[in-house]
DOLUM-638926 format. One line per 4 residues: number of its first residue (from 0); their letters; for each residue y, z, x of N, C-alpha, C. Coordinates in Angstrom, 2 decimals. Layout:
<recs>
NUM> a> Y,Z,X,Y,Z,X,Y,Z,X ~ ...
</recs>
This chain:
<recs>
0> xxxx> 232.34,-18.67,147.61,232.20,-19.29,148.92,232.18,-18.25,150.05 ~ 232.81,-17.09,149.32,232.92,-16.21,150.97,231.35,-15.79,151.10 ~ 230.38,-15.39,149.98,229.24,-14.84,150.01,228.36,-16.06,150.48 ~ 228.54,-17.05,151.20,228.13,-18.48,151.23,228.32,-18.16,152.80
4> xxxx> 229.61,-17.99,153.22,229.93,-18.02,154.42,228.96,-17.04,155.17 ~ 229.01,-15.36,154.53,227.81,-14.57,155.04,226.48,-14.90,155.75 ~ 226.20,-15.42,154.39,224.20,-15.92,154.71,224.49,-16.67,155.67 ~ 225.63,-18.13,156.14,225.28,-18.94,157.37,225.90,-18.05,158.13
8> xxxx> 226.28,-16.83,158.24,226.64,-16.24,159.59,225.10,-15.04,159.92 ~ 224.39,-15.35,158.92,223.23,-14.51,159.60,222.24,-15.57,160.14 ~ 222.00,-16.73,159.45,220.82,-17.33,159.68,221.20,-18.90,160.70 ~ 222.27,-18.91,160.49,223.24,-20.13,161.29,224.42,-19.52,162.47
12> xxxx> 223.70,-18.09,162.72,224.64,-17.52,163.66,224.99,-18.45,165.27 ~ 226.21,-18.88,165.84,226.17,-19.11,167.51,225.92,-18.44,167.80 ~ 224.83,-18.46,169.03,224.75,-17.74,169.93,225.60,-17.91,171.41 ~ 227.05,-17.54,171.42,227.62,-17.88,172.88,227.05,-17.70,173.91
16> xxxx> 227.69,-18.02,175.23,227.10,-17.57,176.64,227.33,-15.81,176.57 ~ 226.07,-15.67,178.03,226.32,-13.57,177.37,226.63,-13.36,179.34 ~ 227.67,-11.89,179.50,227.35,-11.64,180.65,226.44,-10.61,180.71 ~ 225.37,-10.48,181.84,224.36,-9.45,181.73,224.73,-8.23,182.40
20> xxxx> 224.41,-6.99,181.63,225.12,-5.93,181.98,224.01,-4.52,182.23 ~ 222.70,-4.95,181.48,221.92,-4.11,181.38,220.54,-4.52,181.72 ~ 219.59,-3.22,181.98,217.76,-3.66,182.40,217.47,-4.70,181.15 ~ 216.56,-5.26,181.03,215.78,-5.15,179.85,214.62,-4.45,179.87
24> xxxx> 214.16,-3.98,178.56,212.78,-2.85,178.92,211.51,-3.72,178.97 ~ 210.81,-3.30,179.53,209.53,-4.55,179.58,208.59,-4.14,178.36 ~ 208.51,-2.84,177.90,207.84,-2.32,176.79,208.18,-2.81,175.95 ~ 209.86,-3.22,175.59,210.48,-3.66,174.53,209.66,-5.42,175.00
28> xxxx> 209.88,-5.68,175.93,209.63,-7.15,175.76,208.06,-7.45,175.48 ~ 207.06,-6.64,176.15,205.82,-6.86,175.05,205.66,-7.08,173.69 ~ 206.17,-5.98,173.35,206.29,-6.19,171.68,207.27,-7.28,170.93 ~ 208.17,-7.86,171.71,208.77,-9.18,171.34,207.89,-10.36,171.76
32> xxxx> 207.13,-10.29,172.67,206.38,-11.12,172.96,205.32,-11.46,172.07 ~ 204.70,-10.46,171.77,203.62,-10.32,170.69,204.37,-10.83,169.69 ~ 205.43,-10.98,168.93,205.73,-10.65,167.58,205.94,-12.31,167.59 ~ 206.41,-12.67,168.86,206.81,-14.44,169.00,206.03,-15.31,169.28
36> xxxx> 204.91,-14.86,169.93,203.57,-15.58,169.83,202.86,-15.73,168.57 ~ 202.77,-14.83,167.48,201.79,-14.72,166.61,202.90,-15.54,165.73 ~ 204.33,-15.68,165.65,204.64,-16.77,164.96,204.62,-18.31,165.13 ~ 204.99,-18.45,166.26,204.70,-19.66,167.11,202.98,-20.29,166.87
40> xxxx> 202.19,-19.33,166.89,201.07,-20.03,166.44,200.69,-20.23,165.14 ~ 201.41,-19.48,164.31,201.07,-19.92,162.58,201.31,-21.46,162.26 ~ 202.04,-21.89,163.47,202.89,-23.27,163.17,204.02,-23.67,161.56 ~ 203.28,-22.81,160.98,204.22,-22.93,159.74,204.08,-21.54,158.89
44> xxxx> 205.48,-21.11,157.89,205.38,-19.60,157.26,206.19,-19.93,155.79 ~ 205.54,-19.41,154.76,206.38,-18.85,154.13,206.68,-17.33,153.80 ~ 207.59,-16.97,153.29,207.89,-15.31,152.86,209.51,-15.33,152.22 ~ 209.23,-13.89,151.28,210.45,-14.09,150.25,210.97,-13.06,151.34
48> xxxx> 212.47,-12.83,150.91,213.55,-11.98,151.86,214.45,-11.18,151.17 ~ 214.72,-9.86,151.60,216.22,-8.82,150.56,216.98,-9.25,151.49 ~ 218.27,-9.52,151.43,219.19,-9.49,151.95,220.30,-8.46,151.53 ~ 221.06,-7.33,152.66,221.90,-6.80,152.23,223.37,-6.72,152.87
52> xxxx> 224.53,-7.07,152.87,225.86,-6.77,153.68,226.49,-5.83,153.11 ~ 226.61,-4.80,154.17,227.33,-4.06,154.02,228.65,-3.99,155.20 ~ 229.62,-3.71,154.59,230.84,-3.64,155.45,231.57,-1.92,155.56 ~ 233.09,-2.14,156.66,233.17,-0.39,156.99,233.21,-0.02,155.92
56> xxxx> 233.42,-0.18,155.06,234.01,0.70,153.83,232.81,1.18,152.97 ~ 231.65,0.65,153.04,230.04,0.69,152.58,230.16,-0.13,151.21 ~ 231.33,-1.29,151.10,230.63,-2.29,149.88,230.12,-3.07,150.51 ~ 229.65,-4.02,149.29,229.00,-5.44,150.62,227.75,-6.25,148.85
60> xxxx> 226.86,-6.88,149.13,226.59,-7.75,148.72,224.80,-7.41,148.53 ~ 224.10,-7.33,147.60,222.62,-7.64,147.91,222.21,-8.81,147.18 ~ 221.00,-9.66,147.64,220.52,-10.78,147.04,219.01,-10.81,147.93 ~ 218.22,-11.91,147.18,216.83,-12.38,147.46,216.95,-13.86,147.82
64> xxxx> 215.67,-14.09,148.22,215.70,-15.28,148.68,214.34,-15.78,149.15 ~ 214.03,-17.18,149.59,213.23,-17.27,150.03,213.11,-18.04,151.54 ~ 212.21,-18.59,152.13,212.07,-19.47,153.17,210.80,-19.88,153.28 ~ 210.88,-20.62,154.10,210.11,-21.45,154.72,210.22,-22.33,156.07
68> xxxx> 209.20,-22.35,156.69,209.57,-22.62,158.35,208.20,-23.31,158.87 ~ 208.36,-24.78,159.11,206.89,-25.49,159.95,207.55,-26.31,161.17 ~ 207.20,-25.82,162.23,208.07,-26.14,163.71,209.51,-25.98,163.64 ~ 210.12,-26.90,163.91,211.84,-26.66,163.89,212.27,-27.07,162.09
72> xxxx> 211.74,-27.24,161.57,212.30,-27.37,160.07,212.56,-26.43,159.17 ~ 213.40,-25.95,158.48,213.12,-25.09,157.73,213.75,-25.69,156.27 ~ 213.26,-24.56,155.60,214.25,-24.72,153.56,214.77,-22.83,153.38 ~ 216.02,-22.76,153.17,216.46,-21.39,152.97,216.53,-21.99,151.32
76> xxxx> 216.21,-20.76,150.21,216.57,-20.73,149.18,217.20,-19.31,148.94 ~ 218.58,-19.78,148.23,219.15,-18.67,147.62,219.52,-18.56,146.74 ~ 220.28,-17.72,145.66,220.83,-18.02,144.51,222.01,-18.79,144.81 ~ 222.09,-20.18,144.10,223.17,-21.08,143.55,223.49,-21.67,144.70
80> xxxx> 222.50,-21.76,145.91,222.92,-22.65,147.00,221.32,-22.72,148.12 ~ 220.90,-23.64,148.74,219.69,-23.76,149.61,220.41,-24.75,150.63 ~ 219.77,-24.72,152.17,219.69,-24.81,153.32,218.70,-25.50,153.76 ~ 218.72,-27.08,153.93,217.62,-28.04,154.10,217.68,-28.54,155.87
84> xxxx> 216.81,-28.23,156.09,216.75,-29.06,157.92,215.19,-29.23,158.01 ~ 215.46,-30.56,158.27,213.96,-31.84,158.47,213.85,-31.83,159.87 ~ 214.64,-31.24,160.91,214.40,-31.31,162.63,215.44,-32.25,163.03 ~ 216.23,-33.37,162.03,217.39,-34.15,162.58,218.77,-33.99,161.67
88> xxxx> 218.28,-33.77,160.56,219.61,-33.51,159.50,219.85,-32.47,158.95 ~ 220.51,-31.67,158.26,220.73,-30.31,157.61,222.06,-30.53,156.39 ~ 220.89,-30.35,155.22,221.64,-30.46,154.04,222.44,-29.08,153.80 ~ 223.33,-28.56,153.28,223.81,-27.29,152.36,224.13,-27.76,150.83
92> xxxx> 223.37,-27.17,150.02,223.37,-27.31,148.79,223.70,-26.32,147.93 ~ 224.78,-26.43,147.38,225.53,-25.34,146.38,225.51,-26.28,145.10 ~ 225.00,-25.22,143.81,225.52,-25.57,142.99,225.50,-24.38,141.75 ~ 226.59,-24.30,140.72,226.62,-23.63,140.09,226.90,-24.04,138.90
96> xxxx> 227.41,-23.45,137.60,227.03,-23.77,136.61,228.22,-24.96,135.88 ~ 229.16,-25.10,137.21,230.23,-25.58,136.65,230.59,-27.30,138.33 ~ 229.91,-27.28,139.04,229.28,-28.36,140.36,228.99,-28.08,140.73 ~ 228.23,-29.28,141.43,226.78,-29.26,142.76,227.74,-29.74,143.70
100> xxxx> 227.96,-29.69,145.09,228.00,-29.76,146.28,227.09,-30.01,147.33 ~ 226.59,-31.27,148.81,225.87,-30.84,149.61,227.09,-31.61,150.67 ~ 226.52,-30.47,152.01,227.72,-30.61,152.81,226.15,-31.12,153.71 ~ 226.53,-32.15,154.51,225.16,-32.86,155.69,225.79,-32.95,157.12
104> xxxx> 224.73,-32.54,157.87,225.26,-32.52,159.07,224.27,-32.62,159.97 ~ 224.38,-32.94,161.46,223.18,-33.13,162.50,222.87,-32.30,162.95 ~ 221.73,-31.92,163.03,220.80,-30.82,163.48,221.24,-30.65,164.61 ~ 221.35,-31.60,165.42,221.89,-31.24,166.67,223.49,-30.94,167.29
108> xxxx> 224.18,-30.70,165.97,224.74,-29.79,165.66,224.98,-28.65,166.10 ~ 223.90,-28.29,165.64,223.56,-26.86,165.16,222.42,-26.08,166.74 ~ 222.70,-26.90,167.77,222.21,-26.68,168.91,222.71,-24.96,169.29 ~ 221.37,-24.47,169.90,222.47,-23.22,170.30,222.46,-21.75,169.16
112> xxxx> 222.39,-22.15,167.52,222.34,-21.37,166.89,221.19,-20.57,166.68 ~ 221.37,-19.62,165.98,219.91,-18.75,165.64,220.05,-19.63,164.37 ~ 218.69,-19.62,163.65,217.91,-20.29,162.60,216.93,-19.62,162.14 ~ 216.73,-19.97,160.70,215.37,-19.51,160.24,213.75,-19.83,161.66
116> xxxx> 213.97,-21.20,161.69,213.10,-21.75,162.90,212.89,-21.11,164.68 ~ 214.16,-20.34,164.89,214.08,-20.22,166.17,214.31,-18.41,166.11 ~ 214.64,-17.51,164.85,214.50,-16.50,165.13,213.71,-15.51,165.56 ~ 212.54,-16.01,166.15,211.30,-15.15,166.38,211.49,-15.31,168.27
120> xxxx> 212.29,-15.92,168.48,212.54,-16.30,169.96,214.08,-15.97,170.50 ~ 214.82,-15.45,169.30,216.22,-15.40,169.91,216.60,-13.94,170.71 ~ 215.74,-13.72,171.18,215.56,-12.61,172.17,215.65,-13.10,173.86 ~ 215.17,-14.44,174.23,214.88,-14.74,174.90,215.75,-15.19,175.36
124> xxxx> 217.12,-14.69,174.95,218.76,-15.61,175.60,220.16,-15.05,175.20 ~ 220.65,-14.26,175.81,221.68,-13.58,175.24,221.72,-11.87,175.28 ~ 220.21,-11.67,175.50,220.58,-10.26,174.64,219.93,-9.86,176.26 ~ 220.32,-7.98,176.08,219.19,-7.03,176.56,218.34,-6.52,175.51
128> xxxx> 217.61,-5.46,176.20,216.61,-4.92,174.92,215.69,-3.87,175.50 ~ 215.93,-2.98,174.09,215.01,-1.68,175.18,214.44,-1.58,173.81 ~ 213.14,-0.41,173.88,212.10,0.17,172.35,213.01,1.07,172.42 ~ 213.09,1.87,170.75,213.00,2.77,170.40,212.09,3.76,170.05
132> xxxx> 212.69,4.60,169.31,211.16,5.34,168.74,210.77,4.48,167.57 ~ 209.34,4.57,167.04,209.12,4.45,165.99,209.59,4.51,164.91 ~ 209.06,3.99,163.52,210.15,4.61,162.39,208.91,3.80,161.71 ~ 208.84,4.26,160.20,207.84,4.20,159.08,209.25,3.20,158.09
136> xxxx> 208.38,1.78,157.78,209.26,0.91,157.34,208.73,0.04,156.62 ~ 209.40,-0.26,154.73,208.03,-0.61,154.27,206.42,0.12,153.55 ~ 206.60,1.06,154.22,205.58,1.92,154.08,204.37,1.93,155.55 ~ 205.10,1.18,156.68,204.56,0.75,157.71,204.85,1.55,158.82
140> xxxx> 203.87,1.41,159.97,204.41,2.38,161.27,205.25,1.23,162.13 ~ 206.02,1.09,162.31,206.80,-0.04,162.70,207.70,-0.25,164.23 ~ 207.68,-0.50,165.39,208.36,-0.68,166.88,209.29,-1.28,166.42 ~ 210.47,-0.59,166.57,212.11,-0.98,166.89,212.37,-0.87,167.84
144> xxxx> 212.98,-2.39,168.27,213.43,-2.60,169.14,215.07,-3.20,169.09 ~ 215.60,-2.51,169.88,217.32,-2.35,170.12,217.71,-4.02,170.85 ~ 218.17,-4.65,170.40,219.07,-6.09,171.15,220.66,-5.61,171.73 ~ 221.02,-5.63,172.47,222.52,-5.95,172.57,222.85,-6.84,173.05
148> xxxx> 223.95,-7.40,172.88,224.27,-8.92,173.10,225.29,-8.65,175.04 ~ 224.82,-9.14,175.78,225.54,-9.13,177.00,226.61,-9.80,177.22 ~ 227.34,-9.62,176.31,228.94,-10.22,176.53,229.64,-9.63,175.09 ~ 231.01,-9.38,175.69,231.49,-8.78,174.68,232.17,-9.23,173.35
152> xxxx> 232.33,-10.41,173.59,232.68,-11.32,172.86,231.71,-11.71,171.31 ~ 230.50,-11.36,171.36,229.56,-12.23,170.75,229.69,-11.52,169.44 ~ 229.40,-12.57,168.53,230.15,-12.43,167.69,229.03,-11.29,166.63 ~ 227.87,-11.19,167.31,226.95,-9.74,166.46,226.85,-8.72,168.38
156> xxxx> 226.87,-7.43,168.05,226.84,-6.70,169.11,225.44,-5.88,169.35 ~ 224.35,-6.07,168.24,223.48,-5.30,168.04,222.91,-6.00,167.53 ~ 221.19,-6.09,167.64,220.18,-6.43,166.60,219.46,-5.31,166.81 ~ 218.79,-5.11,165.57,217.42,-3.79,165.88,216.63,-4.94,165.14
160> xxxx> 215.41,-5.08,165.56,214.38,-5.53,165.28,213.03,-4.58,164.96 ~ 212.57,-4.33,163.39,211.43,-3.80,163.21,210.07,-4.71,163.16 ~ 209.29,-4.41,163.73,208.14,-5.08,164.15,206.99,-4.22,163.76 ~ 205.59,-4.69,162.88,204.60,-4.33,162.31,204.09,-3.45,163.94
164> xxxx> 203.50,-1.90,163.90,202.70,-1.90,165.33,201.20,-2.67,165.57 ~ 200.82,-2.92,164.38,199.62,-2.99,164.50,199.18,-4.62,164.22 ~ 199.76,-4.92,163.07,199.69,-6.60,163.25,201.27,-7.70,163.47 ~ 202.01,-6.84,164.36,202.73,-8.00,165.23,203.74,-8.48,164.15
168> xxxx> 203.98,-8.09,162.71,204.82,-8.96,161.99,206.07,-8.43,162.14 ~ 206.82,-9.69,161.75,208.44,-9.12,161.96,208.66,-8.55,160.17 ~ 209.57,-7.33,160.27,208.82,-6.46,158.80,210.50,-7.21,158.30 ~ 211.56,-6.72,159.29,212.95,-7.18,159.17,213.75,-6.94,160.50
172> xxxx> 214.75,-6.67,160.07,216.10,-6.79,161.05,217.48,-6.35,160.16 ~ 218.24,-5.82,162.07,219.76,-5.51,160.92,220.46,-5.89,162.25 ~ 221.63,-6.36,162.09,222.58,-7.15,162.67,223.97,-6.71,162.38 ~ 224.49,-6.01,163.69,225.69,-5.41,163.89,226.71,-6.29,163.91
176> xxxx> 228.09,-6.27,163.67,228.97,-7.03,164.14,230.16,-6.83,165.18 ~ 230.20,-5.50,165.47,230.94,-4.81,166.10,232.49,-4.29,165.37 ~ 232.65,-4.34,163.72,233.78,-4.11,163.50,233.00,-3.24,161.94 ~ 232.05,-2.81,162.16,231.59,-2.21,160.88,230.58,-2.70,159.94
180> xxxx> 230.76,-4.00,159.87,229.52,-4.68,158.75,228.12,-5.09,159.61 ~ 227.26,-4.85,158.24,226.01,-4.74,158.84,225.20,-5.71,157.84 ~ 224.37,-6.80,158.33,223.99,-7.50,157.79,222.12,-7.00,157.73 ~ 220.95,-6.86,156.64,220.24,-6.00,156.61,219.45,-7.26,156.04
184> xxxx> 218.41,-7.64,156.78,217.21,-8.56,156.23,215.86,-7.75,156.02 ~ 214.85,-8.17,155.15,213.51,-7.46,154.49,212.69,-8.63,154.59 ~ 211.15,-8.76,155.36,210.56,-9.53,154.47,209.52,-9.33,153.71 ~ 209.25,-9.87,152.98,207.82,-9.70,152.28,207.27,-10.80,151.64
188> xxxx> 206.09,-10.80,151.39,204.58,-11.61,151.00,204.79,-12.69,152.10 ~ 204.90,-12.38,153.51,204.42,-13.13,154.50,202.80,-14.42,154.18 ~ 203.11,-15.76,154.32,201.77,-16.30,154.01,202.18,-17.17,155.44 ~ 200.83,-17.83,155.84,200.41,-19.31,156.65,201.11,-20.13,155.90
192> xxxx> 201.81,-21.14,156.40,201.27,-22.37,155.67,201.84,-23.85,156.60 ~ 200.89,-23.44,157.07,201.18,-25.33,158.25,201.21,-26.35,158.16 ~ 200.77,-26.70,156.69,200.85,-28.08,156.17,201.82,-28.50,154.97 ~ 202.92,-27.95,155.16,204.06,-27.82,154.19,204.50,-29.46,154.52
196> xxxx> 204.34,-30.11,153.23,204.70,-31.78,153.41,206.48,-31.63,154.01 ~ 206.06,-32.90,154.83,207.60,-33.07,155.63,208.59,-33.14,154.36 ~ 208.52,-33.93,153.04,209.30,-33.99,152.25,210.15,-32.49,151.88 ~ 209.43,-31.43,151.84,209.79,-30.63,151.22,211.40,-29.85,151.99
200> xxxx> 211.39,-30.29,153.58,212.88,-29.87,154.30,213.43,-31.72,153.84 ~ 213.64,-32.15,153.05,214.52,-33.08,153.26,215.28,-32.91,151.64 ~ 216.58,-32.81,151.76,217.39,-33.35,150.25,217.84,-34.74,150.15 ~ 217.64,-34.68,148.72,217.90,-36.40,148.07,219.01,-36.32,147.26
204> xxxx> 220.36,-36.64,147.24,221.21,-36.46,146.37,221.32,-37.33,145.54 ~ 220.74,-38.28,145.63,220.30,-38.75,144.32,219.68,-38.37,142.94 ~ 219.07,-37.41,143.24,218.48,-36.69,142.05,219.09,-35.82,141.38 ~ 220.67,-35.89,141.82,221.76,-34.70,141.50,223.00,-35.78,140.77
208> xxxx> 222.92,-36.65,139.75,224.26,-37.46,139.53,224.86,-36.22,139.27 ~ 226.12,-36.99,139.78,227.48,-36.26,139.87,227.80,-35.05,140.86 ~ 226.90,-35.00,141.90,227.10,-34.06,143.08,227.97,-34.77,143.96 ~ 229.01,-33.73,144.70,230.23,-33.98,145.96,228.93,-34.22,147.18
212> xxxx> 229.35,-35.20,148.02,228.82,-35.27,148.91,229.36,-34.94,149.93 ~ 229.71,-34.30,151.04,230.07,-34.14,152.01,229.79,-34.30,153.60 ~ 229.63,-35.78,153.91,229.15,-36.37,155.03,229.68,-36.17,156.49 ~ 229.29,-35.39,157.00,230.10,-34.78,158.58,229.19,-35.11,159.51
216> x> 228.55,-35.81,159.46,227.84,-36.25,160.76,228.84,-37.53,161.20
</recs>
């Protein structure tokens, strides 16, 4: 469960109120701009993901995964647990070799958070942001760009965002916490896909006899 707790603190992160303390760079914000437009118009994505945590001590956790994202909906798949949101409900589904679990809750909820759905825009509230230099990522020439969160409180203190230079893709990201651990996302085989049937963000626990249900709406 604690490696459970991780993944929703990267992809189900709050975003609190921020105080503003710094410019933002406008160079940096082109290239966020670009990178949030060209997702916003795919209308829908899939792509598989590395995930890595590392903490001060340099242990920590690696795993794969996948997603999927058409407007505000998404499906996270991971090992022995997936992340269902249809735009009003949000399943969590664990199961392992010994029970299934889904914990349900209202999307609107979840107001406020970063998401698979809204991470190509979570620049646009909270943070400053300046470019860095370049860096070869992937095997790519890639614009990093620095986030800091404008309040001290928040519960990540840093994003670096690597961004394709040439076709606009988001390649990954790494996410500070301010006490040492570093949460390290990858993506790859980026595809279109805009016509992902609505069924596919919705869970049926019916098709699971003998799964815990956990109803919190």
């Amino acid at each position: 469960m604690k490696f459970h707790s991780q993944i929703l603190l990267l992809f189900l992160l709050v975003l609190t109120g921020f105080e503003s303390f710094a410019q933002k760079d406008p160079k940096a914000k082109a290239v966020l701009d670009g990178m949030s437009q060209k997702y916003q118009s795919m209308k829908g994505f899939t792509a598989g993901f590395d995930y890595t945590y590392q903490d001060e001590a340099g242990t920590g956790d690696r795993q794969s995964g996948e997603i999927a994202v058409n407007g505000d909906k998404y499906r996270l798949k991971l090992p022995d647990q997936e992340i269902y949101n249809d735009g009003k409900t949000v399943w969590t589904f664990i199961q392992t070799s010994t029970y299934k679990e889904v914990t349900i809750n209202d999307a609107s909820q979840m107001e406020g958070e970063l998401t698979p759905s809204n991470v190509y825009k979570m620049y646009q509230s909270g943070f400053n942001y300046k470019l860095l230099a370049d860096k070869t990522y992937q095997g790519k020439t890639a614009n990093v760009v620095e986030l800091t969160a404008q309040k001290s409180n928040a519960p990540f203190k840093q994003v670096k965002l690597m961004v394709d230079k040439t076709t606009k893709d988001l390649l990954g990201w790494e996410m500070f916490d301010g006490q040492g651990g570093m949460f390290s996302y990858s993506f790859k085989n980026l595809k279109a896909a805009p016509s992902l049937p609505a069924d596919y963000f919705t869970f049926d626990p019916k098709k699971y006899p003998g799964i815990e249900v956990i109803d919190l709406r």
